[in-house]
C-alpha positions in Angstrom: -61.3 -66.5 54.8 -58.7 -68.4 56.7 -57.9 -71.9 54.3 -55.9 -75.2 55.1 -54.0 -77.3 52.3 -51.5 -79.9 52.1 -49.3 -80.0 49.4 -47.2 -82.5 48.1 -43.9 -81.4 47.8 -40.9 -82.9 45.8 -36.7 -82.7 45.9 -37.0 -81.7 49.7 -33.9 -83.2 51.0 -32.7 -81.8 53.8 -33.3 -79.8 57.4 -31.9 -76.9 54.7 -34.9 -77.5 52.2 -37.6 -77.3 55.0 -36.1 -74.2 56.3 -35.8 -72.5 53.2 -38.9 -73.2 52.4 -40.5 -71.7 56.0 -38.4 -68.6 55.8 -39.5 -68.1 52.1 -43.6 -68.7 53.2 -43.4 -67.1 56.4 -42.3 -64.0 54.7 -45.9 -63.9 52.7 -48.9 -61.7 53.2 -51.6 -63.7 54.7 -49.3 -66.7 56.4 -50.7 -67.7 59.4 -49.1 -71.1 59.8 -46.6 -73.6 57.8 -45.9 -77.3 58.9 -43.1 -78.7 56.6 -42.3 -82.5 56.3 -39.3 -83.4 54.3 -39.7 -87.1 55.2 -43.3 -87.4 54.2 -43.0 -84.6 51.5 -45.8 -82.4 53.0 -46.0 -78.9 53.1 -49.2 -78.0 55.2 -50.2 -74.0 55.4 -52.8 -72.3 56.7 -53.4 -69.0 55.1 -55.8 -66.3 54.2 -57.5 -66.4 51.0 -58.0 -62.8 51.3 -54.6 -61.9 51.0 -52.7 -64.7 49.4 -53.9 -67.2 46.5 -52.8 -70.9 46.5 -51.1 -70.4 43.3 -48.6 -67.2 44.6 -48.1 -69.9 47.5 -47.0 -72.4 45.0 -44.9 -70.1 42.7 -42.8 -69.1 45.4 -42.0 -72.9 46.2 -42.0 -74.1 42.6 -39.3 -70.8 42.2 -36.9 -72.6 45.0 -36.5 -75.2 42.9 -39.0 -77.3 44.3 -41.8 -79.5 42.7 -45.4 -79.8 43.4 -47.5 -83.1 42.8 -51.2 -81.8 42.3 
């Protein structure tokens, strides 16, 4: 089932960071769309639930040195 979230996303600080963060997402199973926002610190991705969870999503970012506010 195809899901939407919006995450909050913390120590993006650069056109680098919102890159790295697309190429590392876009490389998952299940990605269908990512929309990141380093001003606004917003990660939105819509995804299959299917094939990816919401947690694997987050470990990857979390794992680029990134934070996540819940």
């Amino acid at each position: 089932m195809e899901v939407y979230v919006e995450l909050i996303v913390k120590k993006m600080n650069s056109e680098d960071s919102e890159q790295q963060i697309i190429d590392a997402i876009t490389e998952l199973e299940g990605i269908h769309d990512i929309e990141v926002n380093i001003f606004h610190e917003r990660v939105k991705i819509e995804y299959d639930n299917e094939d990816i969870s919401l947690k694997e999503i987050c470990q990857v970012i979390i794992a680029l040195g990134y934070e996540i506010v819940q």
